[in-house]
C-alpha positions in Angstrom: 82.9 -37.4 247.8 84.4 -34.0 248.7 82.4 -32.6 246.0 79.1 -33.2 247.6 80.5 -32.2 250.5 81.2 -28.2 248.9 77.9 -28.5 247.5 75.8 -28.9 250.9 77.8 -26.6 252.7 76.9 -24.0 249.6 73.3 -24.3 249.8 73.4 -23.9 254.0 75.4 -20.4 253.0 72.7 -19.6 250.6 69.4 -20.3 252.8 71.4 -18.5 255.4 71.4 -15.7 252.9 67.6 -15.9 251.9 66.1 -16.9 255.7 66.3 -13.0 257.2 64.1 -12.0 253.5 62.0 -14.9 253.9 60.9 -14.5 257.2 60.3 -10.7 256.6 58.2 -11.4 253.9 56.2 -14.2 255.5 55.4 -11.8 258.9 54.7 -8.5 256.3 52.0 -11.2 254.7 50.3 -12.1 257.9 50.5 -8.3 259.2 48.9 -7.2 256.0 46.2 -10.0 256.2 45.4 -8.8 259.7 45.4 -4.8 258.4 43.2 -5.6 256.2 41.2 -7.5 258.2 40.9 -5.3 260.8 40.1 -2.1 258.1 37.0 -4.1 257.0 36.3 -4.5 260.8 36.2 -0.6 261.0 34.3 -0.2 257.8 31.3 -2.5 258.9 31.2 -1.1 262.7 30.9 2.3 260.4 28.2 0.3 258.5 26.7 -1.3 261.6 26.5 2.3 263.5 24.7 4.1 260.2 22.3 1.6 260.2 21.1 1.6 263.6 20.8 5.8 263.7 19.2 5.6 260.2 15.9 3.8 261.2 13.2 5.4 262.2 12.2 5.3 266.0 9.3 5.3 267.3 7.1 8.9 266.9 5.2 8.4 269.9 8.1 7.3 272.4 10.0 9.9 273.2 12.6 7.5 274.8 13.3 5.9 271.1 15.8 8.4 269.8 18.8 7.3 268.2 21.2 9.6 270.1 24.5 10.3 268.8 26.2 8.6 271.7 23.8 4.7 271.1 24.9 5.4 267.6 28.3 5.4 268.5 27.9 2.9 271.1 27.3 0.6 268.3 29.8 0.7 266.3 31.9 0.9 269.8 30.3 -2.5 270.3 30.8 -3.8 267.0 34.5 -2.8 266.7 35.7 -4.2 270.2 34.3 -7.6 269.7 36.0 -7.6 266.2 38.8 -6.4 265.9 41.9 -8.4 266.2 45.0 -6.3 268.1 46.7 -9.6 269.7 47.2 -7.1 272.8 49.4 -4.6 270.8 50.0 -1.3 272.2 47.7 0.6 269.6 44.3 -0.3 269.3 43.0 3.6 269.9 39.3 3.6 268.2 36.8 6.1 268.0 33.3 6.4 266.5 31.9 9.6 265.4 28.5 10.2 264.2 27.6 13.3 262.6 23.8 14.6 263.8 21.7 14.9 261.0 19.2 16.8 262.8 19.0 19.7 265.4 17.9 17.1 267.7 21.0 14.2 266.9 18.8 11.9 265.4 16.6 10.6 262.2 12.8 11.1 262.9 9.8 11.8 260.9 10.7 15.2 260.0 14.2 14.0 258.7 13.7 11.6 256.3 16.5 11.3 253.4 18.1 13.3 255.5 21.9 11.9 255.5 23.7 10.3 258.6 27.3 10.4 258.6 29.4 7.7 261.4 33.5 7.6 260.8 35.1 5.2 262.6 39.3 5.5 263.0 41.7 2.6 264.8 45.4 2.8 265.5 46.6 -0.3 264.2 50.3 -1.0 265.5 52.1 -3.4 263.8 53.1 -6.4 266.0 56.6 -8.1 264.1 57.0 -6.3 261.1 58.4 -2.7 263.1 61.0 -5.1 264.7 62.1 -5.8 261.3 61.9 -2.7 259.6 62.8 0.3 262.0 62.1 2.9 259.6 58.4 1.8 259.1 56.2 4.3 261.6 54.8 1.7 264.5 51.2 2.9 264.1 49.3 3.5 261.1 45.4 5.0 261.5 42.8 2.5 259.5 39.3 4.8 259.0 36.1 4.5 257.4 33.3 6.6 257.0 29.6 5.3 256.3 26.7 7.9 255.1 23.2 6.6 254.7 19.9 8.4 254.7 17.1 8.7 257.4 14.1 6.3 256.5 
């Protein structure tokens, strides 16, 4: 009977041991999953932003152009409704979208002309910093997209 009794108090030593790793590893799985997440978030608002300056606008409305800034907007728009932060203290995006004509916009004169929209986030990590002190609290997730004017 005293026997068992070593035994059970030797395994509650051990998980005692092992808890600290597993719980690190379990919270660095669920951070990565939402990283990566979160950087295919950024790379379809990149997507979603390309598309909408790429095609073409109306020639005879004036009021059609795909500005820089609704291209932008966009992927803005995408991103925010997207993206999962849990209300951590990064969460700095910005959209960029590279004019591809004088004017800041794919027209009739500017077809397979490229289109270039880069989207960054600062992604700060929400458990895994607490665990790790060394590990820098924010990295930067980007993605470019480059598609030609129709």
């Amino acid at each position: 009977m005293k026997i068992l009794f070593n035994r059970r108090g030797a395994t509650l030593v051990e998980f005692a041991l092992i808890l600290p790793l597993l719980i690190i590893l379990i919270f660095g799985i669920i951070e990565f999953g939402l990283i990566m997440y979160d950087q295919q978030v950024i790379t379809n608002a990149a997507r979603e932003g390309a598309r909408y300056g790429i095609v073409m606008t109306d020639p005879l409305n004036d009021g059609d152009n795909r500005t820089p800034d609704l291209i932008m907007g966009v992927a803005t728009n995408y991103a925010s409704t997207h993206l999962i932060n849990l209300g951590s203290a990064g969460g700095n995006f910005t959209a960029t979208a590279g004019a591809p004509t004088p004017g800041g916009y794919c027209d009739t004169l500017s077809s397979g002309t490229p289109l270039t929209v880069s989207v960054t986030y600062d992604y700060a990590f929400l458990v895994v910093r607490n665990f790790l002190p060394s590990l820098s609290p924010v990295i930067q997730l980007a993605s470019t997209a480059v598609m030609n004017c129709e």
